[in-house]
Residue, then its C-alpha position, 0 to 999 in steps of 0.5 A: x570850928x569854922x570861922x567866917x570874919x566880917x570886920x578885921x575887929x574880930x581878929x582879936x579874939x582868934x585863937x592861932x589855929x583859927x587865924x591861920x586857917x582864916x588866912x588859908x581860906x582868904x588867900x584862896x579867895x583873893x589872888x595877889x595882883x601879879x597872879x591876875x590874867x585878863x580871864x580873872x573877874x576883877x581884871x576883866x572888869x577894871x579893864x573893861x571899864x576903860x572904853x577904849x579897851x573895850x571898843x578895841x576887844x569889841x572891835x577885834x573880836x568882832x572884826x568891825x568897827x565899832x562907834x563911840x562905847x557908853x560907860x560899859x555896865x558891870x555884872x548888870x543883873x536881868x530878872x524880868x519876873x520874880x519867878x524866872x531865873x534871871x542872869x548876871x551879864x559881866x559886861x554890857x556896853x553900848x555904842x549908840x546903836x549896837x548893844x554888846x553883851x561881853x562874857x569871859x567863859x574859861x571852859x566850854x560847856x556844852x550849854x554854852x549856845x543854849x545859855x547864849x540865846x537865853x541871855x539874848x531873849x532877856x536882854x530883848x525882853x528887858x530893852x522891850x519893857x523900858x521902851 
């Protein structure tokens, strides 16, 4: 029997073997900090949240200068119409005048350029339709 807590409350009734493999499966879901890398969702989110660490990825992965970053937007969601499939950025800063679309990919996948100019139509779309 598997086991899926929503409340720290329903360790109670557990028998040892279900907590146990209900640990397992949590310990695989969350890393300790020390295990985190720049790659890791929850890093490279807190990290990019500060402005000035995300100007300075911008500006050296990009080599230009970029202007003063707005808060940058985290796991911001696109779903233009309710048919299409729509896309989770994981982060989308702006410096004014430039709108920066920053992914994390660990494994290159050979879709990676086709994605990417997915990703670019739906954010046009999606500043086109505001405006």
């Amino acid at each position: 029997m598997r086991v899926k807590l929503r409340s720290l409350s329903e360790l109670e009734g557990l028998e040892t073997e279900e907590l146990e493999r209900e640990c397992r499966r949590l310990r695989v879901r969350f890393k300790p900090v020390e295990e985190l890398t720049f790659a890791d969702d929850f890093l490279f989110g807190a990290l990019m949240y500060r402005r000035e660490v995300c100007k300075g990825v911008i500006e050296r992965l990009l080599g230009i200068r970029a202007g003063k970053i707005t808060y940058p937007e985290f796991q911001k969601v696109i779903s233009p119409f309710y048919d299409s499939k729509g896309i989770r950025l994981d982060v989308l800063a702006r410096d004014g005048k430039t709108l920066y679309n920053i992914e994390m990919q660990t494994v290159a996948h050979a879709s990676l350029p086709l994605r990417m100019r997915y990703y670019q139509g739906l954010l046009d779309m999606d500043l086109l339709m505001k405006g």
